[in-house]
TORKOL-4160 file (C-alpha; in steps of 0.2 Angstrom, whole numbers, padded with zeros to 4 digits, m for minus):
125
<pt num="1" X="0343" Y="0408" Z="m0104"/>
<pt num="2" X="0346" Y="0407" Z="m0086"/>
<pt num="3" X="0365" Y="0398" Z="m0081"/>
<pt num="4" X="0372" Y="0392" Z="m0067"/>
<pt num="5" X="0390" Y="0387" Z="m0072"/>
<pt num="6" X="0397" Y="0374" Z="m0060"/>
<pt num="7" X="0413" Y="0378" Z="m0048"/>
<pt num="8" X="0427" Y="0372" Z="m0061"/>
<pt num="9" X="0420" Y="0384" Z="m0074"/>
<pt num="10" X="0419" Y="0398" Z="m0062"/>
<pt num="11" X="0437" Y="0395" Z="m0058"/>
<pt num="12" X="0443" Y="0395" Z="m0075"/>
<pt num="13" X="0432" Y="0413" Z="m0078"/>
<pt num="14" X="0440" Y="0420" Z="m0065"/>
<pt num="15" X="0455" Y="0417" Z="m0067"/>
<pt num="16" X="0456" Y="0419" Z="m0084"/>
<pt num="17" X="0462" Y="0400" Z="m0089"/>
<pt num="18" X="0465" Y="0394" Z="m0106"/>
<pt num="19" X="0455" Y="0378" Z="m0100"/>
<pt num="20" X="0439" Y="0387" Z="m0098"/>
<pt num="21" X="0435" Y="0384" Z="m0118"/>
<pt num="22" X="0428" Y="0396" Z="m0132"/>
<pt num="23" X="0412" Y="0386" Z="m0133"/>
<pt num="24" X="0408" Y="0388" Z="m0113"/>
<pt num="25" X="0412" Y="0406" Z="m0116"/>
<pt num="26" X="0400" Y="0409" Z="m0129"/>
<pt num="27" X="0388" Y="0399" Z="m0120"/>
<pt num="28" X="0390" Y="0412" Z="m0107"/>
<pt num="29" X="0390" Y="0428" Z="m0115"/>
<pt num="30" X="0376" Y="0422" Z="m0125"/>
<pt num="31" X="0365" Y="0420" Z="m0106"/>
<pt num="32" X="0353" Y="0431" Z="m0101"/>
<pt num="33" X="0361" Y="0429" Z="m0083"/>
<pt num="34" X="0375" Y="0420" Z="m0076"/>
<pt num="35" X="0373" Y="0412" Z="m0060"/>
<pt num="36" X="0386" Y="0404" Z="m0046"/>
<pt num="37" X="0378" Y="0396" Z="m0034"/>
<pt num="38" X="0383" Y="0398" Z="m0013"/>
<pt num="39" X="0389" Y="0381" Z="m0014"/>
<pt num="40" X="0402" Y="0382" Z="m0028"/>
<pt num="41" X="0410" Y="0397" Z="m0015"/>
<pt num="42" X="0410" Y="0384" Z="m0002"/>
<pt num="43" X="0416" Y="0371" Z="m0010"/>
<pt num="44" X="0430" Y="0383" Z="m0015"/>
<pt num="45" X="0433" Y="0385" Z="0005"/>
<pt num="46" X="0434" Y="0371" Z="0010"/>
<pt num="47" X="0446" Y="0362" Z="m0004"/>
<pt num="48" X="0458" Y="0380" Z="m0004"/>
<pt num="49" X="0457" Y="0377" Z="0019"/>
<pt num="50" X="0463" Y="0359" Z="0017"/>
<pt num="51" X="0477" Y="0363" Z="0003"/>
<pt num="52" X="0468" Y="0354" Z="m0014"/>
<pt num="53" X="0464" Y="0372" Z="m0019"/>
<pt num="54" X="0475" Y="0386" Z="m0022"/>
<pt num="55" X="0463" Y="0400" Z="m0023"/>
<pt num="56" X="0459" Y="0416" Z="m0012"/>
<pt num="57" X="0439" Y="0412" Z="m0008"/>
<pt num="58" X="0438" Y="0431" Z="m0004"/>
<pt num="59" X="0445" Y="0437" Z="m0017"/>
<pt num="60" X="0433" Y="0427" Z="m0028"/>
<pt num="61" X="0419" Y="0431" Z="m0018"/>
<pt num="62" X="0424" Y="0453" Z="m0020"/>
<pt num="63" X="0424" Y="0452" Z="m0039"/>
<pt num="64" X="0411" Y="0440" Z="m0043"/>
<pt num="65" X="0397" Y="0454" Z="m0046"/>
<pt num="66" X="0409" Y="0466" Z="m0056"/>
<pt num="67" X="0416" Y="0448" Z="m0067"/>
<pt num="68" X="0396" Y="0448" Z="m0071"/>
<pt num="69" X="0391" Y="0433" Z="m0060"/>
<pt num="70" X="0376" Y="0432" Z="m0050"/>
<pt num="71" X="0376" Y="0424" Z="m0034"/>
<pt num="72" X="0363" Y="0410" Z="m0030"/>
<pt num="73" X="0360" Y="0406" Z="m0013"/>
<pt num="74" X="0358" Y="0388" Z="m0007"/>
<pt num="75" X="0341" Y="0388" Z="0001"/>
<pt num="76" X="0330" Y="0374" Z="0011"/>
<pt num="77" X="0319" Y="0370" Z="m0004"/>
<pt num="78" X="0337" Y="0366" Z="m0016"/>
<pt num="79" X="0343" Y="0356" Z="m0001"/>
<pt num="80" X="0328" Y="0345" Z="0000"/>
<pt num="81" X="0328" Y="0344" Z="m0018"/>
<pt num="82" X="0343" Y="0333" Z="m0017"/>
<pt num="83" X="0336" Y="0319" Z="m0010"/>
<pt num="84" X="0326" Y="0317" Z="m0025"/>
<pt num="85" X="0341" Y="0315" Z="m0037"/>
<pt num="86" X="0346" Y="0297" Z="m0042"/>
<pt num="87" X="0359" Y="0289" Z="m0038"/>
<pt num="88" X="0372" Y="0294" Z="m0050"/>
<pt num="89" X="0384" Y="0306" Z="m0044"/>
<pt num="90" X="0394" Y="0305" Z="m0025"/>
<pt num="91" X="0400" Y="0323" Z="m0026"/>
<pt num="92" X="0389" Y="0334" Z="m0013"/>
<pt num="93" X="0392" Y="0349" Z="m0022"/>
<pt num="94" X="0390" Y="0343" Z="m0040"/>
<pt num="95" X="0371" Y="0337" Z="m0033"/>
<pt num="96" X="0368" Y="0352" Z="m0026"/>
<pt num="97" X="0370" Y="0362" Z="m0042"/>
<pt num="98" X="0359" Y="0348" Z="m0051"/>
<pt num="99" X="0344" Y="0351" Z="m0037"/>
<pt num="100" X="0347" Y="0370" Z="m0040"/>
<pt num="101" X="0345" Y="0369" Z="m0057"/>
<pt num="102" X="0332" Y="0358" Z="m0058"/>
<pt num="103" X="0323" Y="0370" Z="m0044"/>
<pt num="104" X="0325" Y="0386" Z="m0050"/>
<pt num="105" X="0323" Y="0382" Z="m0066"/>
<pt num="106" X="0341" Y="0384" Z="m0074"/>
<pt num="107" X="0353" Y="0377" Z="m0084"/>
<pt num="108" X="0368" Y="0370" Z="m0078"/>
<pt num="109" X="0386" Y="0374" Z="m0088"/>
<pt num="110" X="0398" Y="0358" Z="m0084"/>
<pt num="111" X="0412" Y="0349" Z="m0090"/>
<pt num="112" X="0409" Y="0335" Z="m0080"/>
<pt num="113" X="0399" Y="0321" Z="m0091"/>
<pt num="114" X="0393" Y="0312" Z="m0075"/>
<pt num="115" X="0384" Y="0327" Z="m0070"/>
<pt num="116" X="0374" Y="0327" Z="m0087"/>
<pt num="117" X="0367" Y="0312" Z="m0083"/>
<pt num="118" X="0355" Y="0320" Z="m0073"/>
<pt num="119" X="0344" Y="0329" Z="m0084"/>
<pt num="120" X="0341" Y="0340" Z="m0098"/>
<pt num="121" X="0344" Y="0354" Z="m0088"/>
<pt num="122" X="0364" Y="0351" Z="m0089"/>
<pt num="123" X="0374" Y="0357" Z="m0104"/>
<pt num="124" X="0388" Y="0347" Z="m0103"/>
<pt num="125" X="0403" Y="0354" Z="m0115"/>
């Protein structure tokens, strides 16, 4: 299996946070590759530049190959892919992720039971 594991769970890996649970870590040691996508990192710019964030985005960025993580950039198709997802979720990231899962094909590793709703696609913990 493929992952993409949303921005919260990327955070907790990195960081080594006991919030990041047992069950998401087997879920992705079990992966054939782990994936975060360009958006999760801007995301991660944008809350940590306006002070809801306290993380170092270029520290993350630096050690995201050797922590095992792929990155996955956002491209046209995945951008135009989101105006074809309901209604459901307001978050820009969180939809982003959804089109790229449902693009590229992957599965999307959350915590966020709103996200779920989208498709199958989403493994919601």
């Amino acid at each position: 299996m493929r992952l993409l594991i949303d921005t919260q769970l990327f955070l907790w890996a990195m960081s080594g946070d006991k919030q990041l649970t047992k069950k998401a870590e087997a879920i992705m040691l079990s992966a054939e590759a782990v994936f975060v996508s360009a958006a999760s990192i801007w995301e991660i710019a944008i809350k940590s530049g306006i002070g809801k964030l306290n993380a170092d985005v270029n520290e993350l960025v630096a050690r995201m190959e050797e922590a095992g993580f792929r990155e996955l950039p956002v491209t046209a198709t995945h951008a135009a892919a989101v105006r074809k997802l309901p209604d459901i979720h307001r978050d820009p990231f969180d939809r982003m992720l959804v089109a790229q899962a449902i693009t590229e094909p992957l599965r999307l590793l959350t915590d966020d039971d709103t996200v779920g709703r989208y498709t199958d696609l989403v493994i919601t913990l």
